[in-house]
Every structure is written in structure tokens, then in C-alpha cells.
C-alpha positions as CSV (number, residue, x, y, z in Angstrom):
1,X,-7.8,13.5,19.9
2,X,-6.5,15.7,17.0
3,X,-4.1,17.2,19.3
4,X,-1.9,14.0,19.3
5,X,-1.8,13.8,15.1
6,X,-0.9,17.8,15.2
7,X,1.4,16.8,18.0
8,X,3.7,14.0,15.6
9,X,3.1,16.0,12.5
10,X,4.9,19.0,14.5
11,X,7.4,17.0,15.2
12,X,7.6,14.8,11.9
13,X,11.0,16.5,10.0
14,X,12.9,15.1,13.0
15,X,11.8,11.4,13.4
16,X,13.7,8.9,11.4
17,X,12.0,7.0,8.9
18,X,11.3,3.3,10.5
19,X,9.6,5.4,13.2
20,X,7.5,7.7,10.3
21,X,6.5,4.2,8.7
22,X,5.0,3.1,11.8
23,X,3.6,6.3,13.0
24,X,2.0,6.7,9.4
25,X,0.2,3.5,9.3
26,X,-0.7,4.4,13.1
27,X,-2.3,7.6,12.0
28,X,-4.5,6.5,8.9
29,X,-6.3,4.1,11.6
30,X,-8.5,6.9,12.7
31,X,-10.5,8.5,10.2
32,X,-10.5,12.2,12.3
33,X,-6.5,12.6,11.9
34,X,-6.7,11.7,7.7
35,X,-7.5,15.5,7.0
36,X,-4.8,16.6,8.9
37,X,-2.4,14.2,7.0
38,X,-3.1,14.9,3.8
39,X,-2.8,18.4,4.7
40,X,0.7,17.9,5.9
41,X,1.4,16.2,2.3
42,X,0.1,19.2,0.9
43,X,2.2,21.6,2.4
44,X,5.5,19.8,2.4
45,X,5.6,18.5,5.9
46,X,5.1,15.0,5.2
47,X,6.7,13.5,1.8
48,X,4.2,12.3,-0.7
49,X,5.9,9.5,-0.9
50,X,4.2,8.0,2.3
51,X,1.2,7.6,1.0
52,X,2.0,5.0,-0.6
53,X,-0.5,1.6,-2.1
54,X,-1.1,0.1,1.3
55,X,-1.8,3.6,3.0
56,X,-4.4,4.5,0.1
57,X,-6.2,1.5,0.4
58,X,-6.3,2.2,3.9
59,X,-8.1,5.5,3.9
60,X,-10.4,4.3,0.7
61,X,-11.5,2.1,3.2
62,X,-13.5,4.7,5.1
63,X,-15.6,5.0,2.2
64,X,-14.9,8.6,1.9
65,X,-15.3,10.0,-1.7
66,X,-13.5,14.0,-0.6
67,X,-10.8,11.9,1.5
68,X,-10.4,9.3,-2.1
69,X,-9.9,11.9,-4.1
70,X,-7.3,14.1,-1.8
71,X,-5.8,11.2,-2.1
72,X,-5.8,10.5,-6.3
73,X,-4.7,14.4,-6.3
74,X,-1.2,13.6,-4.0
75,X,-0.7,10.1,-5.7
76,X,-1.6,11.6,-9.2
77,X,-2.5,8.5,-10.4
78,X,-4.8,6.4,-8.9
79,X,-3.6,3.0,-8.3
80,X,-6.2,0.0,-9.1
81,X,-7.1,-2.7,-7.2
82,X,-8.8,-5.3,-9.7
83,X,-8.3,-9.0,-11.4
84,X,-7.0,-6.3,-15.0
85,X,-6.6,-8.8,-17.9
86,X,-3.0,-9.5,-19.0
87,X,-1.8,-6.5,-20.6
88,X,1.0,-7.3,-22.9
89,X,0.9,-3.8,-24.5
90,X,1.4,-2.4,-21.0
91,X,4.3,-5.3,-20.4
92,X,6.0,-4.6,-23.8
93,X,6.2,-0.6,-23.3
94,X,7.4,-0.8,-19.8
95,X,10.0,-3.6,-20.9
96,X,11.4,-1.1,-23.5
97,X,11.3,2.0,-20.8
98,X,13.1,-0.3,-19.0
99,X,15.8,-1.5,-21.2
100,X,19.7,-2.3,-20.4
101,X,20.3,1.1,-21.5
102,X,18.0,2.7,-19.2
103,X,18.5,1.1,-16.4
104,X,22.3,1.8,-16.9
105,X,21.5,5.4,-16.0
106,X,19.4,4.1,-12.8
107,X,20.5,5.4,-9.3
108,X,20.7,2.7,-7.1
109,X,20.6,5.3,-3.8
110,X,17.1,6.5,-5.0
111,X,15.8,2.5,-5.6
112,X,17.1,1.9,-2.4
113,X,15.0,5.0,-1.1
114,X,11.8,4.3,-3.3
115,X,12.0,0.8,-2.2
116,X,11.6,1.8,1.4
117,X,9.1,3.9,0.8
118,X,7.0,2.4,-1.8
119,X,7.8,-1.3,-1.5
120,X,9.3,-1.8,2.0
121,X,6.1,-1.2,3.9
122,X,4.8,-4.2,3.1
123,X,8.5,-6.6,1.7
124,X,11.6,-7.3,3.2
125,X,14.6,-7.1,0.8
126,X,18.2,-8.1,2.6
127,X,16.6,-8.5,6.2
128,X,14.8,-4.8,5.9
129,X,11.5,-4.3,5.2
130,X,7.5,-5.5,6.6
131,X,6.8,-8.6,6.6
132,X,3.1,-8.3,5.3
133,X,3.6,-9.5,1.9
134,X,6.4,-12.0,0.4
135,X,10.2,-11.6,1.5
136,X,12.1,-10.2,-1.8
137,X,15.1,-11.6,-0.9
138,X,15.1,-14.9,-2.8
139,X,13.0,-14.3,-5.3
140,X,13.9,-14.3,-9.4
141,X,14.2,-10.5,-9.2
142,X,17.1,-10.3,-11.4
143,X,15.1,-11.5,-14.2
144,X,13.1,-7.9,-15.5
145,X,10.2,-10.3,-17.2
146,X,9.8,-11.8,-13.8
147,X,9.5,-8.9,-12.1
148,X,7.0,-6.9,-14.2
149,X,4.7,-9.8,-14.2
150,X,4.6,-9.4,-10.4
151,X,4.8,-5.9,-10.4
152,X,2.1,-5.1,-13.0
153,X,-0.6,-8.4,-11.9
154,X,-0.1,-8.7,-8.6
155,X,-3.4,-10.3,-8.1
156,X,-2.8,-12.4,-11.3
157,X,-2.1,-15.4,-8.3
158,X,-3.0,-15.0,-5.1
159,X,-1.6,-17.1,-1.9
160,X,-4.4,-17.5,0.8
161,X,-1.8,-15.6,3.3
162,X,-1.5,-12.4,1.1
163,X,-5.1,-11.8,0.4
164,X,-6.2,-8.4,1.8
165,X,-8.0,-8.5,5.6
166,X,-10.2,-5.3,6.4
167,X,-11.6,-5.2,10.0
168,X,-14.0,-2.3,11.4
169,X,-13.6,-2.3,15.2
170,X,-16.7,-0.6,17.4
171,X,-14.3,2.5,18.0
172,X,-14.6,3.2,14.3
173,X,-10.7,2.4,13.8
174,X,-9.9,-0.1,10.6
175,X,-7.3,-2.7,10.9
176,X,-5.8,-3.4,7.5
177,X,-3.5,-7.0,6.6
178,X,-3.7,-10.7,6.4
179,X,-5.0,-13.2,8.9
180,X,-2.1,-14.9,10.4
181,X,-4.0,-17.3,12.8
182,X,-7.9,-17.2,15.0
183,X,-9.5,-18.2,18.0
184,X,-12.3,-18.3,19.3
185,X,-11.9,-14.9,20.9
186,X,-8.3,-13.1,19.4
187,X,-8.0,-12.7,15.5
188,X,-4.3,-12.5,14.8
189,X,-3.8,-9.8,11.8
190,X,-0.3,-9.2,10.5
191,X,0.2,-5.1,9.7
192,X,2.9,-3.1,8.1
193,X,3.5,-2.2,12.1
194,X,3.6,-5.9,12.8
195,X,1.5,-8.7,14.4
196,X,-1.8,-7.1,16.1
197,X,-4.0,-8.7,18.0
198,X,-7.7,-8.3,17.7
199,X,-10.7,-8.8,20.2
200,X,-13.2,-10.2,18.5
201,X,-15.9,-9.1,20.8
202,X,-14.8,-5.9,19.4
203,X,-14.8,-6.1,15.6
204,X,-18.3,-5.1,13.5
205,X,-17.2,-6.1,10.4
206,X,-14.5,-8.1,8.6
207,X,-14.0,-8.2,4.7
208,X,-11.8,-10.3,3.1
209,X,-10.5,-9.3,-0.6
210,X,-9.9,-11.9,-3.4
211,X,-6.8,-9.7,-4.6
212,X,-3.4,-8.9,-3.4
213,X,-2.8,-6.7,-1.1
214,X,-0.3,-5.3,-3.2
215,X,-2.2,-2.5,-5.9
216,X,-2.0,-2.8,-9.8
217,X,-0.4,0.5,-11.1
218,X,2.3,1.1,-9.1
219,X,4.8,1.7,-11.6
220,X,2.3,4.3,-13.5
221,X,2.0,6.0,-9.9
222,X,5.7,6.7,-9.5
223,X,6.2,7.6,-12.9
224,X,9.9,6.2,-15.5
225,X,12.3,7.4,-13.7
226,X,11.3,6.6,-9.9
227,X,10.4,3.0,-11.3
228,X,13.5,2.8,-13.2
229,X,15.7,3.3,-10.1
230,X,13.6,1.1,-8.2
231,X,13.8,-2.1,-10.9
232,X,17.7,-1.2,-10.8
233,X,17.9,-1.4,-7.6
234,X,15.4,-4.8,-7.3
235,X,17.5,-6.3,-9.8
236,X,20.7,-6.4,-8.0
237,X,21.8,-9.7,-6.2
């Protein structure tokens, strides 16, 4: 069984990045090959990048305290899942970090590569992207207020479709995204991978979040100038 993981992360500088996206999200299913993935982090093999908000919630749910914080150490900020009161402190001091000025000196190339690996798992933008949460493409992401609000309370309203699916199997494997549709016998989950289909004969426990699946705290996680170049790049239409 670990020999497959050791087997991709051997082979993981030469596989594109669509293919590392799914392969990741593959990976943090089992809760023997997490170890060997965060030591890959560690050493440089895998970018930290990839363990991004949807992959940390997917290993916290193993319930794992040495695996949550190997995890808070690679992130360096732990990013919160919660209904956090409106913050307008927190609003107002990323809306002056994030000023004309600033954003002036934004790289649009990085956005465009922090958006794939931060947002893109989960958000199409321009036809690319998962499909998991809301499509970017239409929405009033030229407008910085509008974006922060969604960015920093992403839980502040919650569509039915978006709220977080968790789903032990008997294998010991955990499925992670939002119900799409159910039988009697087949629950239809849509991943960051795409649609999966689940035997319900097979699942021991379901758990269905209140909040987004999207975290609060992202923009603390990548730090100014990450999220900088990533509003820049969200803001162009």
C-alpha cells in the first residue's frame, strides 16, 4: 500500500499540475500515505502550496492531533473553519494592504499560479478550475469590497449545494464535498477530482457541516504579497 504513494511521490517533479491536483486529493483519502506526504512537503518534493484549505480539512478529518499539527507547521497559519463574527477591523486592514497602489505592484503570473493552487481546486475562473464550489467567472470580482467579504466570511451565507459533505467508508477512506443528488442505494458527492459515486452499503458515517466548504483565513495563510497577487489577478475581467 505505501509502496504506490512512494511510487507518485518519486515521480512527482515530472507530472504536470492538473494531474498533481488530482493525485493529491487522491492521496489524502487514505490516512497511511498522509505521513509520507507531509514528508515530501518537508523536504521540498511536494510544494507547500498543495496543501491547501480543502486538503487540510481533509486530513483534520481523520481526527489526528500529530497529522493537525504537521499540518499547522507547513501552512503556518492555521486556517479556521467557524461562523467568526464580522470583522471590520480585519476588513479595513486588508482593504488598506490591498490598496490601488499595492495592487499596482501585483504580478498577475503569480495570481494566476496561486489561484490554481489555492483557489482553483475547488473554483473555476475562465473555464479552468473544480467545480466544487461557485464558478468565479461571473461574479462582482472586480469590486475589492465584494471580494473580501467572500474571501474573509465565507460561511457568512451558505447555499445548501456548498455546505461541506464528510463521508467515512468501511475501508477507512474519507470522501470530502457536497451532495449533488441520492438514491436509495448511490450517494452522488461532487470532489475537487470530480463527481464520485458512493455505495451506500458501504459508508459508516456521514457528517454534514453548516459552513462553507471554503476556510476563513486564507488570506492570513498565504501571507500580503501572495494574496495581493492573487486579488490582482481575481480582479481582472
Amino acid at each position: 500500500d505505501s509502496a504506490i504513494v512512494k511510487r507518485i511521490i518519486s515521480l512527482w517533479p515530472g507530472i504536470d499540475s492538473q494531474a498533481r491536483n488530482n493525485l493529491m486529493n487522491l492521496m489524502i483519502s487514505r490516512r497511511t500515505w498522509i505521513p509520507f506526504i507531509l514528508d515530501a512537503v518537508e523536504a521540498g518534493i511536494i510544494d507547500s502550496r498543495r496543501i491547501g484549505a480543502y486538503q487540510a480539512r481533509q486530513i483534520r478529518a481523520f481526527g489526528e492531533p500529530g497529522l493537525d499539527r504537521r499540518v499547522e507547521e507547513i501552512q503556518g497559519k492555521v486556517l479556521q473553519w467557524g461562523m467568526m463574527d464580522y470583522d471590520k477591523e480585519v476588513f479595513n486592514k486588508w482593504r488598506r494592504q490591498l490598496s490601488e497602489e499595492q495592487l499596482s505592484r501585483a504580478s498577475l503570473a503569480n495570481g494566476l499560479e496561486i489561484f490554481r493552487a489555492v483557489c482553483g481546486v475547488c473554483h473555476q475562473l475562465n473555464g479552468e478550475g473544480g467545480t466544487i464550489g461557485p464558478d468565479l467567472t461571473g461574479s462582482a470580482r472586480d469590486n475589492l469590497e465584494y471580494l473580501l467579504e467572500n474571501i474573509l466570511t465565507p460561511s457568512a451565507t451558505v447555499a445548501d449545494e456548498y455546505r461541506q459533505l464528510t463521508v467515512t467508508l468501511k475501508d477507512g477512506r474519507i470522501v470530502g464535498g457536497t451532495e449533488k443528488s441520492r438514491s436509495a442505494k448511490v450517494l452522488q458527492m461532487q470532489t475537487v477530482t470530480g463527481v464520485v459515486n458512493v455505495d451506500l452499503s458501504e459508508v459508516v458515517r456521514e457528517e454534514k457541516s453548516d459552513l462553507s466548504v471554503m476556510p476563513e483565513g486564507l488570506l492570513d495563510a498565504i501571507g500580503e504579497e501572495q494574496a495581493r497577487d492573487l486579488i490582482a489577478f481575481l480582479m481582472q475581467k
